[in-house]
N, C-alpha and C positions, 0 to 999 in steps of 0.2 A: 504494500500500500504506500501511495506518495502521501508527502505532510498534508497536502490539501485535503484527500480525501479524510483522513484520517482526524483532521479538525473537523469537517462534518460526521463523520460516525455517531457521533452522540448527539446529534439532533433528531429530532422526531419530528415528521410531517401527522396532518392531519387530513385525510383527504376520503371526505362524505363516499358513501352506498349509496347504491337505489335513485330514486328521485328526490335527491336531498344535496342542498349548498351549506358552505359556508360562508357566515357575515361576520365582519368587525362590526359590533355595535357602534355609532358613532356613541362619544361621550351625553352625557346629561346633562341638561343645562342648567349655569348655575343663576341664569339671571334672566330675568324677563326679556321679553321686545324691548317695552316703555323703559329698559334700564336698571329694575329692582333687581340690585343681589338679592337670592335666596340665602338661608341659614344653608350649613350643612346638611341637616337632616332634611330638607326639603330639597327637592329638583324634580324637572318639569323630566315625564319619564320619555326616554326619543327610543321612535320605532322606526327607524330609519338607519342605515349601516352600508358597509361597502363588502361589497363577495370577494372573499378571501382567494376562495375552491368551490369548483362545482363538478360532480361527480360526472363520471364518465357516460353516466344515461340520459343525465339533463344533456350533456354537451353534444351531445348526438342527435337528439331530439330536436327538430325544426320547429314546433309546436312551440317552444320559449325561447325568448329571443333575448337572452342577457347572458354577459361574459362577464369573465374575470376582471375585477375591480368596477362595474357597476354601480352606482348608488342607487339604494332599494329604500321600500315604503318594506316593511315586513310583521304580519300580525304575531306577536311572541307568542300565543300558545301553541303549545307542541315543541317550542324550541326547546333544544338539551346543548347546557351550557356547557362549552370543554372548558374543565379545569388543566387547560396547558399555561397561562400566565397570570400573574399576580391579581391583575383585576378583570380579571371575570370577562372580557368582553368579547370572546367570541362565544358561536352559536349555531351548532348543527340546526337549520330549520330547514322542513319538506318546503319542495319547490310550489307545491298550491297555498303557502301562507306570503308567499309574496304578494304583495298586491302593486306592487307600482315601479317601476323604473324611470329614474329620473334623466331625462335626457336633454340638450342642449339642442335649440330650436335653428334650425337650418333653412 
């Protein structure tokens, strides 16, 4: 093995089954539109996130039209959260809780 590979050996990918992505949640907001800091313990919850990975059956699939790093509307239930980093913010979610792809008007 070269050093290269051998610094990556000990990484782990994570990379969805089935008809299933994965999303960076974006972060929570800490502050209004109009400008109010929230406290801590409060934040406005965002359902919206960028596709990390998408499984080999979505990406075959002509039926859904989103790629890797997309920014997504995504309904959280059913997501399963991977504890791979410190705060929590990826999330296995099936590909029918997307609801929205944001895209840049042409």
């Amino acid at each position: 093995m070269t050093e290269t590979q051998d610094k990556y050996q000990d990484f782990e990918i994570v990379e969805p089954i089935g008809k299933r992505i994965l999303i960076r949640k974006d972060q929570d907001k800490k502050k209004t539109k109009s400008g109010i800091h929230l406290p801590d313990k409060v934040e406005i919850p965002t359902l919206t996130g960028r596709i990390v990975c998408i499984s080999t059956q979505i990406d075959n699939d002509l039926d859904y039209p989103i790629r890797q790093y997309d920014r997504v509307l995504f309904n959280p239930k059913g997501a399963i959260p991977v504890d791979f980093e410190g705060d929590n913010r990826l999330f296995v979610v099936p590909v029918e809780h997307v609801v929205a792809v944001f895209r840049k008007a042409e």
